[in-house]
C-alpha positions as CSV (number, residue, x, y, z in Angstrom):
1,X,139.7,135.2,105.7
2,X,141.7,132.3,104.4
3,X,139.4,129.8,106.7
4,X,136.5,131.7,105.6
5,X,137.9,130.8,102.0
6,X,137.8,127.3,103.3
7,X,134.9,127.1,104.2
8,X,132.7,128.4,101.7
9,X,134.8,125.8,99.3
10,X,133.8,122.8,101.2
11,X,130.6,121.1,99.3
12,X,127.2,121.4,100.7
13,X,124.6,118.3,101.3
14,X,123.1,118.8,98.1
15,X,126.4,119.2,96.2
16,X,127.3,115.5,97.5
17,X,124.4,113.9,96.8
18,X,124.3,115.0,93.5
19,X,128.0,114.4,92.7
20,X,127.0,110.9,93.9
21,X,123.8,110.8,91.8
22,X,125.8,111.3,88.6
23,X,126.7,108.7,86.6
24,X,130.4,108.2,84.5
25,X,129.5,109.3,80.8
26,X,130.6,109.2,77.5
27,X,129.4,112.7,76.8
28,X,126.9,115.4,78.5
29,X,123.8,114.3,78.6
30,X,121.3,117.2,77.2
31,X,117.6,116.0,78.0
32,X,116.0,113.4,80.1
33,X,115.5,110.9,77.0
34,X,119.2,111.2,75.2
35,X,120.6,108.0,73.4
36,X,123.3,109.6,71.9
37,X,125.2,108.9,75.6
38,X,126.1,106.0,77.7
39,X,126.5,105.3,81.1
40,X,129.6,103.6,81.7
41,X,129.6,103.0,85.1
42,X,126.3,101.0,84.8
43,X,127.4,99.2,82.0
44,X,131.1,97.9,83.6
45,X,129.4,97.1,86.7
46,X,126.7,95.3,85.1
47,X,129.1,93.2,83.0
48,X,131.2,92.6,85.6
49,X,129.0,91.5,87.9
50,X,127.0,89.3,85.2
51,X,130.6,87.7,84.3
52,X,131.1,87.0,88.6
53,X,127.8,85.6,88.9
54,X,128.3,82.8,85.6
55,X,131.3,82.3,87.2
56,X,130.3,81.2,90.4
57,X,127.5,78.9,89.0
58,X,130.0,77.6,86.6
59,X,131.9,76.9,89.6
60,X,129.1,74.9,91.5
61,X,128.6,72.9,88.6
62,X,131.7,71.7,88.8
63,X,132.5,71.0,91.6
64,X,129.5,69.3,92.8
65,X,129.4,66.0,94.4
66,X,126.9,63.8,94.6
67,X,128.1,63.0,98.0
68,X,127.7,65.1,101.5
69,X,127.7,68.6,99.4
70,X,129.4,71.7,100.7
71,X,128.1,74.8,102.3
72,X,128.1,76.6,98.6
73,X,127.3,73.7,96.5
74,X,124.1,73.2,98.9
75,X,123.3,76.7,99.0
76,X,123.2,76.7,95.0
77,X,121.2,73.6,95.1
78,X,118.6,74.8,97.0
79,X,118.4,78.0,94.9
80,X,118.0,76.3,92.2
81,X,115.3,74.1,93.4
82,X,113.3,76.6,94.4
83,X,113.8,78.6,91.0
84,X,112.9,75.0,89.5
85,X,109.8,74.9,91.8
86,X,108.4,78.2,90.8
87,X,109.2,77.5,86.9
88,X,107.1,74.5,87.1
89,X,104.4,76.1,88.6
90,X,104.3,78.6,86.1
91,X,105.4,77.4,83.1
92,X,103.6,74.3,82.0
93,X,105.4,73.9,79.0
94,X,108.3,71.0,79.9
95,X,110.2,71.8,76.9
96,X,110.2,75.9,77.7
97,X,111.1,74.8,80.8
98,X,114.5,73.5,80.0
99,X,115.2,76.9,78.7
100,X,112.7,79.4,81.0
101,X,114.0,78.2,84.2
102,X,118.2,78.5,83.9
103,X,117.1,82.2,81.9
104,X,115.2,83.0,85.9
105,X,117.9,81.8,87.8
106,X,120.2,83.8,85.5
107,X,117.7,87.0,86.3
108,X,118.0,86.2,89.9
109,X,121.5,86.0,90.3
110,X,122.7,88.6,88.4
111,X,120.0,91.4,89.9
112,X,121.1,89.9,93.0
113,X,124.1,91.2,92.4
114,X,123.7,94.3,91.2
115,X,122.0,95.4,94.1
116,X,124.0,93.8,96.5
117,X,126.8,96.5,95.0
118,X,124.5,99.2,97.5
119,X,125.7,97.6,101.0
120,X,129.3,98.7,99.7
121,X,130.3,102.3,101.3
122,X,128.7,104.9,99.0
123,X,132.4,106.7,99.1
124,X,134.6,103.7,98.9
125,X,134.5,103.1,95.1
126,X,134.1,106.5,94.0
127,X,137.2,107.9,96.3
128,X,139.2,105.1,94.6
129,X,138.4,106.0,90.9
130,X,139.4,109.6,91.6
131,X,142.5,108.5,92.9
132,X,142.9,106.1,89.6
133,X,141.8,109.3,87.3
134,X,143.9,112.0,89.0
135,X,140.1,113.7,88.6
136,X,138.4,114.4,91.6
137,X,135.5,115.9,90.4
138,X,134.9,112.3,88.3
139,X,131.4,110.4,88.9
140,X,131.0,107.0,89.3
141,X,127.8,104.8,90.7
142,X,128.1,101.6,91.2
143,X,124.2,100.3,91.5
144,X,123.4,99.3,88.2
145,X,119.9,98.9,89.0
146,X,119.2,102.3,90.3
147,X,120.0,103.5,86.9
148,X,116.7,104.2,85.2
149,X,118.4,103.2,81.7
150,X,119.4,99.6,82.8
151,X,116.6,98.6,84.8
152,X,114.1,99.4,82.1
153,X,116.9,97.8,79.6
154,X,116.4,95.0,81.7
155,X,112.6,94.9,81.5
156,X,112.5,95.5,77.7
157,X,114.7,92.8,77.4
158,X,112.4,90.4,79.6
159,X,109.7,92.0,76.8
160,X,111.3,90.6,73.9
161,X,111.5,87.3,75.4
162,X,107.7,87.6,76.0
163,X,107.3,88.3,72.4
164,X,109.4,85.7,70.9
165,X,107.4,83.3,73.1
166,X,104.3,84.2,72.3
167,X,105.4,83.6,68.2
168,X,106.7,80.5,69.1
169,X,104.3,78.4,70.9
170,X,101.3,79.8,68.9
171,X,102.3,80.9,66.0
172,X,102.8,84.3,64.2
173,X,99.4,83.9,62.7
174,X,97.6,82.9,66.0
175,X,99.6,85.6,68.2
176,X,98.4,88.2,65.5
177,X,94.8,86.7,65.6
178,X,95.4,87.0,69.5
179,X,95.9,90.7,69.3
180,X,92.7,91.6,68.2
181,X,90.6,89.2,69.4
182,X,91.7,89.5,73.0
183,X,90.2,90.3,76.0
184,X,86.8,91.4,74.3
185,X,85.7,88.5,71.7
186,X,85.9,87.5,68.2
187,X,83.9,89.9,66.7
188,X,85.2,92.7,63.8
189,X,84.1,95.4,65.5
190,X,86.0,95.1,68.7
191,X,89.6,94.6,66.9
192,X,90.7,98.2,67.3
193,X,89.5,97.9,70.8
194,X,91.2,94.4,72.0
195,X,94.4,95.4,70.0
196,X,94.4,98.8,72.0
197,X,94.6,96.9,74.9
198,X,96.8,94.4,74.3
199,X,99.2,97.2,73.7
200,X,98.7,99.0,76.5
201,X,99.2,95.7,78.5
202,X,102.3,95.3,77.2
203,X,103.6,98.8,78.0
204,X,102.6,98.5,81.3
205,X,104.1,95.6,82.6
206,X,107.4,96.4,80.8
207,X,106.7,100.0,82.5
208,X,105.7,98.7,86.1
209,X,108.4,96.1,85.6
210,X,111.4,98.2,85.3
211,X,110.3,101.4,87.1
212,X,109.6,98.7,90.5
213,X,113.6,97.7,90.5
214,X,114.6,101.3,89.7
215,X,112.8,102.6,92.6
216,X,113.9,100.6,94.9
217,X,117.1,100.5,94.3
218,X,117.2,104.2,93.7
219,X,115.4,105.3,97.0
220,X,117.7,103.3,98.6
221,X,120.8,104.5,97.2
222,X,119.8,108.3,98.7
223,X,119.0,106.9,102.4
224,X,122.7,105.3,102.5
225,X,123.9,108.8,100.9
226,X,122.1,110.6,103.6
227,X,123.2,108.2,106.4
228,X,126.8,108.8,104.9
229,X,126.2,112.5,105.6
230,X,125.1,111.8,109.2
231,X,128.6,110.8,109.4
232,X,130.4,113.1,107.4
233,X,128.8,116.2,109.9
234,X,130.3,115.1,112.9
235,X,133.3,117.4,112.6
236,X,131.7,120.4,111.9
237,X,129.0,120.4,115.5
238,X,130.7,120.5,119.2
239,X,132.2,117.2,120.8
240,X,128.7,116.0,122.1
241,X,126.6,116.6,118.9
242,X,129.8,114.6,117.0
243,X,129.8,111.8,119.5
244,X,125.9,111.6,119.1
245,X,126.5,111.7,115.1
246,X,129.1,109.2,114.7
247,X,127.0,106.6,116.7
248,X,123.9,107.5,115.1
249,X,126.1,107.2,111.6
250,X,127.0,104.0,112.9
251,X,123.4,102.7,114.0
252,X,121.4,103.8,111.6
253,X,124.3,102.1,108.6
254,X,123.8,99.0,110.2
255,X,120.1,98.6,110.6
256,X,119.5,100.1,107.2
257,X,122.1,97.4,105.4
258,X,120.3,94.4,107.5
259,X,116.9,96.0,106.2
260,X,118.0,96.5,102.9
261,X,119.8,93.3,102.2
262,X,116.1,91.8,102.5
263,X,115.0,94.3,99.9
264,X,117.8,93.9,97.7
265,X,116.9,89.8,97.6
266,X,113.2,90.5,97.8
267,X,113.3,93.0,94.4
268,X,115.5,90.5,92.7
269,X,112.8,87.7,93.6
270,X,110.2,89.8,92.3
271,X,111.8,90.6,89.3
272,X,112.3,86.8,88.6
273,X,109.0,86.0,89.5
274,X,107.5,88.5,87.3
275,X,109.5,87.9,84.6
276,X,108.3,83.8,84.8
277,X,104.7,85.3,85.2
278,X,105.3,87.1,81.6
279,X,106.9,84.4,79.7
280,X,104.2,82.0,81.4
281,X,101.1,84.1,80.3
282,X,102.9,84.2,76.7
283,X,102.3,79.8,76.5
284,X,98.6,80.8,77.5
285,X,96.1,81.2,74.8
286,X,93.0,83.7,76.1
């Protein structure tokens, strides 16, 4: 009876992919839009990581050479090259340039990093701040980005840069006359029209632009969770189903990390890109 006891104690598949699917708090979060909490976990994580990543630029700054240049002064160098390359391309603009093209290699970076926190062992973090709390029931995630709440922070943020942009280089006067004279013509009647859409172009690439990382990053965060339960089964089947599930566990983590350390650099690529495409479009006049 007592193993019986055991047994039905021990949490089910779902249980542990929603305890991992819950994030640290500051309170209980009621409905699905609630700003009266915060995500703590994201937030550290996010910080952290954006502190590490300034850091290791710093770092390359200062320590570069103008002489045969280390493996991680060159590996910086040609990062920002290409991040240079693609700014030019986008951004006419020389001057916005000076500012546009440190702000994507910033983007790049510290996505980078945020979703490079998903190739960590989905258990390896969270065991340790239960055993720091005394708590074991306490929640912690560690991918940033596969929080809905930062990506699309992120995004609005990438907005507001848009925005300022587009007062700056032509004017508030001309970026209001923009509004409504845009796509359609410069005709009276077609103001309501052309400033409908120019809203609804805005929404949707903020929109598209956060909800693309979060995706990604979220759909992956539930394949490692269910390859981690591959692994965690293999006690509970006979000795030739466990043997065949601990391999598996093993297999399947490590094709899934190579794959998904492409998708991790590919996201944060298209997130700086995008986010060049956006300021870019803000220095052109229609």
């Amino acid at each position: 009876m007592a193993a019986e006891g055991h047994e039905a104690a021990l949490p089910s598949s779902g249980d542990y992919i929603i305890h991992h699917l819950k994030h640290a708090q500051n309170g209980k979060q009621i409905d699905i839009v609630d700003f009266s909490y915060v995500n703590l976990d994201s937030i550290f994580f996010s910080v952290l990581l954006g502190v590490l990543g300034c850091f290791f630029l710093w770092r390359a700054a200062k320590s570069a050479t103008s002489g045969v240049p280390g493996r991680f002064q060159a590996a910086v160098e040609i990062l920002v090259e290409i991040v240079a390359d693609q700014a030019k391309g986008i951004v006419h603009n020389a001057n916005s340039r000076k500012l546009v093209a440190p702000l994507a290699l910033t983007v790049f970076v510290w996505i980078f990093l945020m979703n490079a926190m998903d190739l960590l062992p989905v258990d390896l973090l969270p065991w340790a701040w239960q055993n720091i709390t005394g708590d074991h029931h306490a929640y912690l995630r560690v991918v940033p980005t596969a929080d809905l709440s930062m990506a699309m922070g992120l995004s609005i943020g990438v907005l507001i840069t848009c925005l300022i942009y587009n007062v700056k280089m032509k004017g508030a006067g001309g970026w209001a006359h923009e509004l409504v004279s845009a796509p359609f013509g410069d005709k009276v009647a077609l103001y309501p029209i052309n400033f409908a859409m120019q809203m609804v172009e805005f929404v949707a690439k903020t929109v598209s632009h956060g909800m693309r990382l979060f995706g990604n990053m979220y759909a992956g965060e539930l394949i490692f969770l269910l390859i981690a339960l591959m692994g965690g089964a293999w006690a509970s089947v006979g000795p030739v189903g466990g043997v065949l599930l601990a391999a598996g566990h093993v297999i399947a983590g490590f094709i899934w990390a190579a794959f998904h350390l492409i998708i991790i650099t590919l996201q944060a690529f298209v997130f700086m890109m995008l986010t060049l495409v956006y300021i870019g479009q803000a220095h052109d006049a229609h």
